[in-house]
ZADO-1210 file (C-alpha; in nm, 4 decimals, padded with zeros to 6 digits):
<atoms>
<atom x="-01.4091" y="-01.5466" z="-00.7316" code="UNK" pos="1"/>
<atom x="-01.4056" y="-01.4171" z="-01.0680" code="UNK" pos="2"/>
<atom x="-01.1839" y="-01.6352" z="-01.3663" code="UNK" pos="3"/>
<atom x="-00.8666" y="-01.5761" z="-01.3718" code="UNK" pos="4"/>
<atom x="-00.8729" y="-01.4034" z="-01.7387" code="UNK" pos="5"/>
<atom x="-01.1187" y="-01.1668" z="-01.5567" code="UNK" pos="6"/>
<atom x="-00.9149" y="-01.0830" z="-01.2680" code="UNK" pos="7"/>
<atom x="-00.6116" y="-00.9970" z="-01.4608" code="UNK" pos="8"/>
<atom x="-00.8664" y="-00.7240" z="-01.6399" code="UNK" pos="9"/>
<atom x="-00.9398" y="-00.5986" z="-01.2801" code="UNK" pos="10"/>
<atom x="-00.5927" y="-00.5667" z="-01.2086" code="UNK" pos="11"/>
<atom x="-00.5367" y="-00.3543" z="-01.5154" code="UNK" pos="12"/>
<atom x="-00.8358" y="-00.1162" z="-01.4706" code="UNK" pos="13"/>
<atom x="-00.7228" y="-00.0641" z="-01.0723" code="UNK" pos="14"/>
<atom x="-00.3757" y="00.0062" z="-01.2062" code="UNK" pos="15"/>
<atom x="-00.5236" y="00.2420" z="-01.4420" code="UNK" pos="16"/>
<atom x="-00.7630" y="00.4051" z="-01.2016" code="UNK" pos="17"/>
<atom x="-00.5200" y="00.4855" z="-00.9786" code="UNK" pos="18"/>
<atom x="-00.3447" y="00.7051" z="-01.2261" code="UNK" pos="19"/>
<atom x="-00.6594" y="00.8698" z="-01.3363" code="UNK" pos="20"/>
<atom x="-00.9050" y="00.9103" z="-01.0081" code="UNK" pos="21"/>
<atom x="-00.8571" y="01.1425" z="-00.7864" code="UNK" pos="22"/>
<atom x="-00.6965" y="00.9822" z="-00.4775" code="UNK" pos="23"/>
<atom x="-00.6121" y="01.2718" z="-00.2059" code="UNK" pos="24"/>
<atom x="-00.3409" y="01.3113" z="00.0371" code="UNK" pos="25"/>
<atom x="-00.1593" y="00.9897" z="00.1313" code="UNK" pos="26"/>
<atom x="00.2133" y="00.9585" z="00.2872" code="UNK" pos="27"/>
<atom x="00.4404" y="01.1057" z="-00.0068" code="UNK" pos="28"/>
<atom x="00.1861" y="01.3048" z="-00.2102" code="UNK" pos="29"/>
<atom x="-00.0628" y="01.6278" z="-00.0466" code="UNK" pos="30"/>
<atom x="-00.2901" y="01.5129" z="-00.3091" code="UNK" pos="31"/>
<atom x="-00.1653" y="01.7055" z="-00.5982" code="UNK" pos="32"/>
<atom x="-00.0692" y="01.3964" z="-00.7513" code="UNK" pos="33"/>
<atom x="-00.1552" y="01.0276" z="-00.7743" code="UNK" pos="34"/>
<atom x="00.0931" y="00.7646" z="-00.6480" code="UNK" pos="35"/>
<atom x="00.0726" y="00.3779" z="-00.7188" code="UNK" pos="36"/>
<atom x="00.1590" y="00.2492" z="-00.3685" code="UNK" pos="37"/>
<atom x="00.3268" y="-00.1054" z="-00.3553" code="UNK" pos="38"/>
<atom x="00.5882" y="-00.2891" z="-00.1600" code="UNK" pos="39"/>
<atom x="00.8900" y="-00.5680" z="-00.1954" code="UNK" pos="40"/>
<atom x="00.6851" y="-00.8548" z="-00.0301" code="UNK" pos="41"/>
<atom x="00.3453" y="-00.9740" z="-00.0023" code="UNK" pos="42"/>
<atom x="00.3003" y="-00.9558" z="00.3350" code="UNK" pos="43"/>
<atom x="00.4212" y="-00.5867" z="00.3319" code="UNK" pos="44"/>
<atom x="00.1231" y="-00.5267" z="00.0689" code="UNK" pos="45"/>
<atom x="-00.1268" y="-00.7025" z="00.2565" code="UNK" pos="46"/>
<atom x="-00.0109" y="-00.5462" z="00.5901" code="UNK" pos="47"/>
<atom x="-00.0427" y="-00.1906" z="00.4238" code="UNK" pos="48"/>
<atom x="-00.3916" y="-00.2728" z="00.2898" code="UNK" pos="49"/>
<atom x="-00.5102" y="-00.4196" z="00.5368" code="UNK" pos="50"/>
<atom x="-00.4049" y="-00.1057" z="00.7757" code="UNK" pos="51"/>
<atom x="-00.6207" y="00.1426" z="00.5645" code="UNK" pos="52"/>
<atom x="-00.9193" y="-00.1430" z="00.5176" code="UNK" pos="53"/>
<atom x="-00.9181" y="-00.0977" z="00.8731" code="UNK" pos="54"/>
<atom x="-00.8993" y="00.2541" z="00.9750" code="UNK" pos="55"/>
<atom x="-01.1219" y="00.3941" z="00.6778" code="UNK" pos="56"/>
<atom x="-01.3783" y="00.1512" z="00.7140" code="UNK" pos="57"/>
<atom x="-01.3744" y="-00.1633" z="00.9382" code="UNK" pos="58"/>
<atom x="-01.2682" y="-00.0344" z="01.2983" code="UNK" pos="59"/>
<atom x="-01.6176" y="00.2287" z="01.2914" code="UNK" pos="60"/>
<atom x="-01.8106" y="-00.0468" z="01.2847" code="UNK" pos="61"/>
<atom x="-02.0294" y="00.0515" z="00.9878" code="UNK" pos="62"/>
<atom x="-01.8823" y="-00.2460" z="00.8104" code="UNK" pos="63"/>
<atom x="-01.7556" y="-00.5820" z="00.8986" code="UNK" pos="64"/>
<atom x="-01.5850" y="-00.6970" z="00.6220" code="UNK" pos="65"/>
<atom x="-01.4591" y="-00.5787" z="00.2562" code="UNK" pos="66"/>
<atom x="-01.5003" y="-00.8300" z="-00.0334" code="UNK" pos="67"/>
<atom x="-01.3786" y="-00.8431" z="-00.3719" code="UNK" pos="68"/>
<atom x="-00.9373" y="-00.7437" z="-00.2849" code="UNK" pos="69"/>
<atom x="-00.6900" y="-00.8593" z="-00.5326" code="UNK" pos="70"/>
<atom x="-00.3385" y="-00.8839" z="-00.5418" code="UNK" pos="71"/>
<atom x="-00.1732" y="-00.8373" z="-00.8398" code="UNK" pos="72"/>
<atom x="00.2396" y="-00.8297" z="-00.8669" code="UNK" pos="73"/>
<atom x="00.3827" y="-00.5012" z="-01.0827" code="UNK" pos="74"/>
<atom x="00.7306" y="-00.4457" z="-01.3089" code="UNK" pos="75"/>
<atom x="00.8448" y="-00.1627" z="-01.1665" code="UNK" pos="76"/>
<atom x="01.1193" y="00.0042" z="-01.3631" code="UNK" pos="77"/>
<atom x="01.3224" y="00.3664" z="-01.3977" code="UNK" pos="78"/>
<atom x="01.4737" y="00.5846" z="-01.1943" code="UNK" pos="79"/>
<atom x="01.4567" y="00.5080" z="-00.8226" code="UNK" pos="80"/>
<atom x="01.5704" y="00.6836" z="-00.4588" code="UNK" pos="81"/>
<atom x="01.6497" y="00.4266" z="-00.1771" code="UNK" pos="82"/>
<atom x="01.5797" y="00.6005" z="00.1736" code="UNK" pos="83"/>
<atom x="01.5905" y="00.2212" z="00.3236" code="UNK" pos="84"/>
<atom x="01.9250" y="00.2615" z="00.4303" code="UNK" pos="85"/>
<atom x="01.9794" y="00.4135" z="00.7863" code="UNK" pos="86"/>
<atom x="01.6202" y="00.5001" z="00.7613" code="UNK" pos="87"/>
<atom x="01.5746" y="00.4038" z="01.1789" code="UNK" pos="88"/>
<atom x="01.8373" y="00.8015" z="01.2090" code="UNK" pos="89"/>
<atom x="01.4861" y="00.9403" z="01.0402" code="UNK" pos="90"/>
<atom x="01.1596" y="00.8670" z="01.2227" code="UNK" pos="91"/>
<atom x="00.9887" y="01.1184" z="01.0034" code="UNK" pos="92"/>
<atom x="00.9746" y="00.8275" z="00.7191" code="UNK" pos="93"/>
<atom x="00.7341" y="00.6402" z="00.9060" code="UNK" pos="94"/>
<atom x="00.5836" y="00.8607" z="01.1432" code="UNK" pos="95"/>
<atom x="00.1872" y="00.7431" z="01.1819" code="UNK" pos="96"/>
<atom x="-00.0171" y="01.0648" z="01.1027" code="UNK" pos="97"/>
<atom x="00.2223" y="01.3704" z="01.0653" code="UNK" pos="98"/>
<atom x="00.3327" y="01.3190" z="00.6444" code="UNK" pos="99"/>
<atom x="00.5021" y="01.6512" z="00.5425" code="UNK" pos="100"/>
<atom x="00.8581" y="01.5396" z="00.5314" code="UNK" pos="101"/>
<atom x="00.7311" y="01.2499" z="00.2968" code="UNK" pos="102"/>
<atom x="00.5372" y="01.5042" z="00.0833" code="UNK" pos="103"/>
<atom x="00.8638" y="01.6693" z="00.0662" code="UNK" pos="104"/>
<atom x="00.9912" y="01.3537" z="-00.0966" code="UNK" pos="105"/>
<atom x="00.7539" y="01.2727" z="-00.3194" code="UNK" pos="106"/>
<atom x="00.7381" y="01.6314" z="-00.4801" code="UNK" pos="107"/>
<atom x="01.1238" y="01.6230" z="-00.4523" code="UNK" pos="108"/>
<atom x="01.1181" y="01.3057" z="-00.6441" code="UNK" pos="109"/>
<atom x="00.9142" y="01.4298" z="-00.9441" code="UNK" pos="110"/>
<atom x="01.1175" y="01.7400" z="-01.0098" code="UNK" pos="111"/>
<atom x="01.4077" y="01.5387" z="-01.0045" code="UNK" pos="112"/>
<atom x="01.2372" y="01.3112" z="-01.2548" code="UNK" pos="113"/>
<atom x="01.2465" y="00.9839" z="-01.0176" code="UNK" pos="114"/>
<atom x="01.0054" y="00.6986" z="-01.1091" code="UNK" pos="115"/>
<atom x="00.9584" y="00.5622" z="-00.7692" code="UNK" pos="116"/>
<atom x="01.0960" y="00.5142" z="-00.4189" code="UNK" pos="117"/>
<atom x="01.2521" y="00.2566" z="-00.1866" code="UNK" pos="118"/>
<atom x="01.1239" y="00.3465" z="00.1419" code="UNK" pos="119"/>
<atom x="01.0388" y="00.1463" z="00.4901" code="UNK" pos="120"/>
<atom x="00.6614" y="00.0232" z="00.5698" code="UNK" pos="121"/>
<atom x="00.5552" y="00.2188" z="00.8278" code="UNK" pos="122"/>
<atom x="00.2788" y="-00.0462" z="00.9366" code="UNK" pos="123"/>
<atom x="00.5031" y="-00.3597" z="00.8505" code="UNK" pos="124"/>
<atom x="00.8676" y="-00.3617" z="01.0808" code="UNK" pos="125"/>
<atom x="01.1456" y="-00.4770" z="00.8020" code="UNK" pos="126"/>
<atom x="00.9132" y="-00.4295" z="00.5347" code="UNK" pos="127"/>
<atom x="00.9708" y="-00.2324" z="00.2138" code="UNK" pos="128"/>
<atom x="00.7143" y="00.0054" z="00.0104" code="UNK" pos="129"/>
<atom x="00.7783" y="00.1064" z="-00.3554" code="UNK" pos="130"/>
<atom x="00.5575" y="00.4604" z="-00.4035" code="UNK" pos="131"/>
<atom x="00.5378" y="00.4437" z="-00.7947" code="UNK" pos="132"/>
<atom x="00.5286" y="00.8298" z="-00.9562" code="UNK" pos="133"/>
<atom x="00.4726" y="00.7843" z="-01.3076" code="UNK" pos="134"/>
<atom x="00.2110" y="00.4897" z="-01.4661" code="UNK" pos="135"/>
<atom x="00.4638" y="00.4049" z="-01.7525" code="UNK" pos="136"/>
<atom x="00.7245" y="00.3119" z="-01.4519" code="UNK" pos="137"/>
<atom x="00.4683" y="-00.0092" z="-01.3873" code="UNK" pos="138"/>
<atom x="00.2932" y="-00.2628" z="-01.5205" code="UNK" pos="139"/>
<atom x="00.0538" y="-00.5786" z="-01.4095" code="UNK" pos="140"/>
<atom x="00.2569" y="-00.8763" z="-01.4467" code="UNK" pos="141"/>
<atom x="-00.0047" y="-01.1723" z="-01.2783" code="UNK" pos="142"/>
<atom x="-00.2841" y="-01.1726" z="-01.0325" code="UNK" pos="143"/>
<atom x="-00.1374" y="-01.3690" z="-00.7402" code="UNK" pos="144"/>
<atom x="-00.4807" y="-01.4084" z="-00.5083" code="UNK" pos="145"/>
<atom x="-00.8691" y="-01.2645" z="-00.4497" code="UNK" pos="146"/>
<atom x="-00.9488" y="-01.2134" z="-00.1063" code="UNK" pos="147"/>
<atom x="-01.1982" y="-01.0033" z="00.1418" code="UNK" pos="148"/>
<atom x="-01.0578" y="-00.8507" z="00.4682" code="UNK" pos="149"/>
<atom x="-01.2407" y="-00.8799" z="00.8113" code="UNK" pos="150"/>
<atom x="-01.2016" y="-00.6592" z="01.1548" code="UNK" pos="151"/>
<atom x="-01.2388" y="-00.8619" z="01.4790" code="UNK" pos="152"/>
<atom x="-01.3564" y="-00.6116" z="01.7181" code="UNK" pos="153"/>
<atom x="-01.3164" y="-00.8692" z="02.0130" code="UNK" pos="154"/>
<atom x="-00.9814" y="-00.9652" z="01.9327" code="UNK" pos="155"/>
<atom x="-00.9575" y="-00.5707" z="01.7413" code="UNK" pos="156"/>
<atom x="-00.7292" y="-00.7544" z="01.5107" code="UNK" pos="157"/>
<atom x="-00.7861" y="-00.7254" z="01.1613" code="UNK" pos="158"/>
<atom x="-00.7472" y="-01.0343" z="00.9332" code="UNK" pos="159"/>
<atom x="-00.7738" y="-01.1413" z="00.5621" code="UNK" pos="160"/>
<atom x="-01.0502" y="-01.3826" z="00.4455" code="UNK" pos="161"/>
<atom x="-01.0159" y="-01.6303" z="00.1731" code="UNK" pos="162"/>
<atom x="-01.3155" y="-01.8868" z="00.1513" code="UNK" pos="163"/>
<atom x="-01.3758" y="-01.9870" z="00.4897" code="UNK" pos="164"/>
<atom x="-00.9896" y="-01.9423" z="00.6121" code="UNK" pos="165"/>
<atom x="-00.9350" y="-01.6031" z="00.8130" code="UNK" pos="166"/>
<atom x="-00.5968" y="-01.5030" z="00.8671" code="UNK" pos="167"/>
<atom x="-00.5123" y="-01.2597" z="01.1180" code="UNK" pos="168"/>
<atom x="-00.2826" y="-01.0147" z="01.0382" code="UNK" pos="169"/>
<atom x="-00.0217" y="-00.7893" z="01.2271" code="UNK" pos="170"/>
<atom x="-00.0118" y="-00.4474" z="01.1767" code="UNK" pos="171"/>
<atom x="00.2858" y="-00.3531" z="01.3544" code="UNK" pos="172"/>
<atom x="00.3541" y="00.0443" z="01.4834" code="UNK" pos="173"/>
<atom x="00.7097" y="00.1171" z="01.3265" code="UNK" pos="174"/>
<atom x="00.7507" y="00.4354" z="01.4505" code="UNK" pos="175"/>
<atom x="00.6837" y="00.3169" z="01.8188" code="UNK" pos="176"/>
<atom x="00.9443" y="00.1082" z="01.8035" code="UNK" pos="177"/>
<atom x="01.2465" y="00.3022" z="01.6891" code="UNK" pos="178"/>
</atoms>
């Protein structure tokens, strides 16, 4: 694991990268636009990482495990929309694959000048995701933890590594269970 001094300059040059590379179509942008994509509690993050770790590369089998994850916590500040509330009356928040009504949002939010939303984990049931729309809405406050992430194709349960301690983790289906 890198020093800590070092990790803290890996958190800033992710943050930075994620503004600047070219990241494609996720759940509240069609790729026209980069979003910083964090949530209200750690185990909301790690369940949301851990959920693409797993479908882009661990469950094909081409890789067993991903080394070198950080989590870092973020100021988040500005203007914000809160679709938490009564968000179970709209499935379409949280829906697994089908994302237009979220890209809606998301381009909705930056002609309206929002910062960021408040919007419901779709991999993490009662958990909260903070989309971030502009870099000067954010900052790196403190690296909390390094880590690698694992896929157990005999359990087919996906877990986070840290030393020799492997924690499983839950990725739940929201939208199932609405």
């Amino acid at each position: 694991m890198p020093r800590k001094s070092g990790m803290i300059a890996m958190a800033q040059q992710n943050f930075l990268s994620i503004w600047f590379d070219p990241q494609g179509v996720s759940r509240y942008s069609d790729g026209t636009f980069n979003i910083l994509y964090t949530a209200t509690e750690r185990e909301c993050a790690e369940t949301e990482r851990c959920y693409w770790a797993v479908e882009c590369f661990l469950k094909s089998g081409t890789v067993s495990d991903l080394k070198g994850f950080f989590m870092y916590t973020c100021d988040i500040t500005g203007r914000h929309t809160d679709y938490t509330k009564n968000w179970r009356k709209n499935k379409k928040l949280v829906h697994p694959t089908n994302y237009t009504y979220c890209h809606q949002l998301g381009h909705r939010a930056l002609t309206r000048g929002v910062d960021y939303l408040l919007v419901p984990s779709a991999r993490k049931f009662r958990g909260h995701c903070i989309p971030v729309f502009k870099q000067g809405s954010g900052r790196v406050k403190r690296v909390v933890d390094a880590f690698d992430f694992g896929w157990d194709a005999k359990a087919q349960k996906a877990f986070i590594k840290k030393g020799k301690v492997r924690r499983y983790v839950t990725i739940d289906d929201v939208y199932a269970r609405l």
